[in-house]
C-alpha positions as protocol buffer text, in pm:
chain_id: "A"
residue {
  index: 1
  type: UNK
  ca { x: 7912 y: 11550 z: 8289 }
}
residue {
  index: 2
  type: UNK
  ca { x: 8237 y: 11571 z: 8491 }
}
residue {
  index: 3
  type: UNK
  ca { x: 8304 y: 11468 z: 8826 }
}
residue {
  index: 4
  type: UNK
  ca { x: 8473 y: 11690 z: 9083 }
}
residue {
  index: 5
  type: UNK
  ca { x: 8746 y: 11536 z: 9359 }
}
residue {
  index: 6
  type: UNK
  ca { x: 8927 y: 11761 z: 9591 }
}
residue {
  index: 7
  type: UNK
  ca { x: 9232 y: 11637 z: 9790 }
}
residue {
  index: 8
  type: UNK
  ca { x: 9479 y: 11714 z: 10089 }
}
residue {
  index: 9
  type: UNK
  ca { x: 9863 y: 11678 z: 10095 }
}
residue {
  index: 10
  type: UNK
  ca { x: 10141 y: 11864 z: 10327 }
}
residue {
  index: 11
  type: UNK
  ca { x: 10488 y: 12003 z: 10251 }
}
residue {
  index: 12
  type: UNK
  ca { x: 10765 y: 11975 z: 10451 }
}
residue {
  index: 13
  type: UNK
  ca { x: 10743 y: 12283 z: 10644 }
}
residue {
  index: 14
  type: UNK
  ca { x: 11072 y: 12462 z: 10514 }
}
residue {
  index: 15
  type: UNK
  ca { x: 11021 y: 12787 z: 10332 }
}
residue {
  index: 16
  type: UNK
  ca { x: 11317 y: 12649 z: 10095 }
}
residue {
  index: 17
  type: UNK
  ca { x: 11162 y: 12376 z: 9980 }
}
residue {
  index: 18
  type: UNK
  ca { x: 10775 y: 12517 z: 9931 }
}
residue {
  index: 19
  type: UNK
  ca { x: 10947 y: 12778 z: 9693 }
}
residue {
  index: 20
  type: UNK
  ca { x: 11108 y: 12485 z: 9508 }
}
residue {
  index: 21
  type: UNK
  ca { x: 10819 y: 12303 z: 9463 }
}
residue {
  index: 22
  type: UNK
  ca { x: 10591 y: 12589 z: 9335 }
}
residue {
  index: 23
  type: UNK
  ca { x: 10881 y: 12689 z: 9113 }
}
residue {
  index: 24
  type: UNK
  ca { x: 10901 y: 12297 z: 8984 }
}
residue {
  index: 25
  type: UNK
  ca { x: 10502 y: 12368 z: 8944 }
}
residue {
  index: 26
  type: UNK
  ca { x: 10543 y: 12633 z: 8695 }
}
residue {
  index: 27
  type: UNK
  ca { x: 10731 y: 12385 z: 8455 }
}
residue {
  index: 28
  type: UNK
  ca { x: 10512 y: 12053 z: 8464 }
}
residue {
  index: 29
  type: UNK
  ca { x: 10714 y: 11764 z: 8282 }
}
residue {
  index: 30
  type: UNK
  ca { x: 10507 y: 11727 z: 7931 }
}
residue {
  index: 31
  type: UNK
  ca { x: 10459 y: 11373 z: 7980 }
}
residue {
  index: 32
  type: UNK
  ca { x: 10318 y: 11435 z: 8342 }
}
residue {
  index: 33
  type: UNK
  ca { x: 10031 y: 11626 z: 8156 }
}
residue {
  index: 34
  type: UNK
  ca { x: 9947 y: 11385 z: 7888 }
}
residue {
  index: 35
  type: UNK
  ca { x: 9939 y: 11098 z: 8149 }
}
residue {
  index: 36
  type: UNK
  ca { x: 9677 y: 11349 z: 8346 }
}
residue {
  index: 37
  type: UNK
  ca { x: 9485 y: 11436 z: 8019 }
}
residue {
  index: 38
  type: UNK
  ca { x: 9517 y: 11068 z: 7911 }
}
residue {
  index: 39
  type: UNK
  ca { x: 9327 y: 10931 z: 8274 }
}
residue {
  index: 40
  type: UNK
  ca { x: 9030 y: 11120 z: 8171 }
}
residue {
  index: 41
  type: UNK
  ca { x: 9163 y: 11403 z: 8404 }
}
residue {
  index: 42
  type: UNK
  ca { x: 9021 y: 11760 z: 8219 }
}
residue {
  index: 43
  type: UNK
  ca { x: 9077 y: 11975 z: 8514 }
}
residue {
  index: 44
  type: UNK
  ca { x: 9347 y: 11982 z: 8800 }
}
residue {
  index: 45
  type: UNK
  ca { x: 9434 y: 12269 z: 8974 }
}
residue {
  index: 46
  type: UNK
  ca { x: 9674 y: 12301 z: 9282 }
}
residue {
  index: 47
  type: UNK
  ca { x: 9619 y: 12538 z: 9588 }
}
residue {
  index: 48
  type: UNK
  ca { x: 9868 y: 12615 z: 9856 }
}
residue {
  index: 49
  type: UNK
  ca { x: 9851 y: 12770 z: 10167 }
}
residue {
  index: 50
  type: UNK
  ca { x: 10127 y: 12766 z: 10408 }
}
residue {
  index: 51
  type: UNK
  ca { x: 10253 y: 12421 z: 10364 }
}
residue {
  index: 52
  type: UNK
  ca { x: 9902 y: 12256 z: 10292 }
}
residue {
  index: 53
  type: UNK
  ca { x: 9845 y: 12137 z: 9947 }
}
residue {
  index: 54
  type: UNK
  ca { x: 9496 y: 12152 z: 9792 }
}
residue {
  index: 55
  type: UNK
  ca { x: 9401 y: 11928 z: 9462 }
}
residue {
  index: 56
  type: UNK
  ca { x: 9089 y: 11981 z: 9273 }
}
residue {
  index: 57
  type: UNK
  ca { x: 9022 y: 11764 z: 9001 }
}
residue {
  index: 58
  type: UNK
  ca { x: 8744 y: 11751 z: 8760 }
}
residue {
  index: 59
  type: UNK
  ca { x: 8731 y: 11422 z: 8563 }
}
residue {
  index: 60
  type: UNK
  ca { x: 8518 y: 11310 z: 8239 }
}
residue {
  index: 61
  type: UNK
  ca { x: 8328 y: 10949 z: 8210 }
}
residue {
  index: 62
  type: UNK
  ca { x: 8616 y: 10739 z: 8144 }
}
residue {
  index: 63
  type: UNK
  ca { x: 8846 y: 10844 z: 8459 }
}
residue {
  index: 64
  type: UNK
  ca { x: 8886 y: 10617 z: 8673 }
}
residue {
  index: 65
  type: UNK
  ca { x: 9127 y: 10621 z: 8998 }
}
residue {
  index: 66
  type: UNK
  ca { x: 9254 y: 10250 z: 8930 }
}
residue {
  index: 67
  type: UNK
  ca { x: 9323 y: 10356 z: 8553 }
}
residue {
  index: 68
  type: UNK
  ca { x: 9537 y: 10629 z: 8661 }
}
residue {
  index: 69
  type: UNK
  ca { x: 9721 y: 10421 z: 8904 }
}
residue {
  index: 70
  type: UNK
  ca { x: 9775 y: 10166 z: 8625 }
}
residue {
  index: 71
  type: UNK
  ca { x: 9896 y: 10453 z: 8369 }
}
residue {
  index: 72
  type: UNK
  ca { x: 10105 y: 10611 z: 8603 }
}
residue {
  index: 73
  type: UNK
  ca { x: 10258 y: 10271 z: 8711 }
}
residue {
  index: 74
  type: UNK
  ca { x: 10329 y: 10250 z: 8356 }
}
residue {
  index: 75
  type: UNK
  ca { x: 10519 y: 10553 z: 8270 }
}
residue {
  index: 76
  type: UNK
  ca { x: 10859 y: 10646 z: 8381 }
}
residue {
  index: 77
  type: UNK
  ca { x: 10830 y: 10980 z: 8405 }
}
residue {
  index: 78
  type: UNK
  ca { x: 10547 y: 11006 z: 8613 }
}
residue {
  index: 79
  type: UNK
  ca { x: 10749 y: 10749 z: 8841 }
}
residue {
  index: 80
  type: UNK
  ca { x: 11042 y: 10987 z: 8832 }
}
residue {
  index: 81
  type: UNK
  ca { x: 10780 y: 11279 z: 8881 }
}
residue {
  index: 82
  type: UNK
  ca { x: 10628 y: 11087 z: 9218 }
}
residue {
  index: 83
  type: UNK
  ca { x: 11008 y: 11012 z: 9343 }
}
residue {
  index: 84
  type: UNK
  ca { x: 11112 y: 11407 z: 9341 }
}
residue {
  index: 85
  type: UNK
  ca { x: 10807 y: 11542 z: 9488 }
}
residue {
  index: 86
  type: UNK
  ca { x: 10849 y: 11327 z: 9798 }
}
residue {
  index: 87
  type: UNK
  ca { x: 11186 y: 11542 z: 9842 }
}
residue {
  index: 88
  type: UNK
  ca { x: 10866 y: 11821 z: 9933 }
}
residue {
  index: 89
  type: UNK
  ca { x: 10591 y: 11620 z: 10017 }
}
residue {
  index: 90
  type: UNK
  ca { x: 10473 y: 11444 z: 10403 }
}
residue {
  index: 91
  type: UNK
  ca { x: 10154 y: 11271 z: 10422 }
}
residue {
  index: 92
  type: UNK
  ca { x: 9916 y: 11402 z: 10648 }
}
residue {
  index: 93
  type: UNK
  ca { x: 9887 y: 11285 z: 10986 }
}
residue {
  index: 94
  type: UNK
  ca { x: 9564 y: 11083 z: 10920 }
}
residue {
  index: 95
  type: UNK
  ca { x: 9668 y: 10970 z: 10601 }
}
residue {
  index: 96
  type: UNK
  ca { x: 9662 y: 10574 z: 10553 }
}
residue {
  index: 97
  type: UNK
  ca { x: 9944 y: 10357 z: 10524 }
}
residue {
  index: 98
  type: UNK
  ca { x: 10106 y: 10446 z: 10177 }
}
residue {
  index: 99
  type: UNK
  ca { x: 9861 y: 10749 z: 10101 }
}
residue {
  index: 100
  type: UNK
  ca { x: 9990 y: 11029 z: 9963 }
}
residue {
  index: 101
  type: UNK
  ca { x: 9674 y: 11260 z: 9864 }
}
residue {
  index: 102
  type: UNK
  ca { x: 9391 y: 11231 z: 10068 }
}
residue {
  index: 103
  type: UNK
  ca { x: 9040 y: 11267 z: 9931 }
}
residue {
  index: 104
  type: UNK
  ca { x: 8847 y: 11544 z: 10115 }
}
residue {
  index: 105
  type: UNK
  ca { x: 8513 y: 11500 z: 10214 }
}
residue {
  index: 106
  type: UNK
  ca { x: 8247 y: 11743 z: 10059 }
}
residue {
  index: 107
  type: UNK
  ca { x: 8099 y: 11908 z: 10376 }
}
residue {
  index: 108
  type: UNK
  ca { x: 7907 y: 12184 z: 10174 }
}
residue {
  index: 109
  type: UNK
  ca { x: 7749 y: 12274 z: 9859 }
}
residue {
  index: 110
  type: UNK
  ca { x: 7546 y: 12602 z: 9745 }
}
């Protein structure tokens, strides 16, 4: 059974940039993918509109969101990943102290 998560982020709104960063998106570092496969991540798809970011993620049994932090923490690449998107990236206005994605609440379900 997998487990479905769907998050917020904004760009910067400069038309520049967001066509940088869905170029960067079409070339994923490899190591950025195994450390998503290797959280127990099996499905993550980005959606954009305008400069709002969507994040869907479908997770198996063993994902868990301080795992990833503590596997991402670990690899340099993902840290050098996390460092170049915030060249593109803002938080959202209502985003906490330090939050980057925001987890969306589930308002509807058919």
């Amino acid at each position: 059974m997998s487990i479905r998560y769907c998050f917020a982020l904004d760009l910067k709104d400069d038309p520049a940039l967001i066509a940088e960063y869905d170029e960067i998106h079409h070339n994923v570092w490899p190591e950025n993918i195994q450390g998503i496969k290797d959280s127990g991540i099996t499905v993550m798809d980005l959606y954009r509109t305008g400069n709002r970011l969507f994040m869907i993620m479908e997770v198996n049994d063993d994902f868990s969101f301080e795992k990833k932090a503590a596997n991402d923490a670990a690899n340099p690449k993902v840290q050098e990943w996390e460092k170049l998107m915030w060249k593109f990236q803002q938080p959202l206005p209502w985003a906490k102290e330090g939050e980057k994605w925001v987890l969306m609440k589930q308002v509807f379900e058919l």
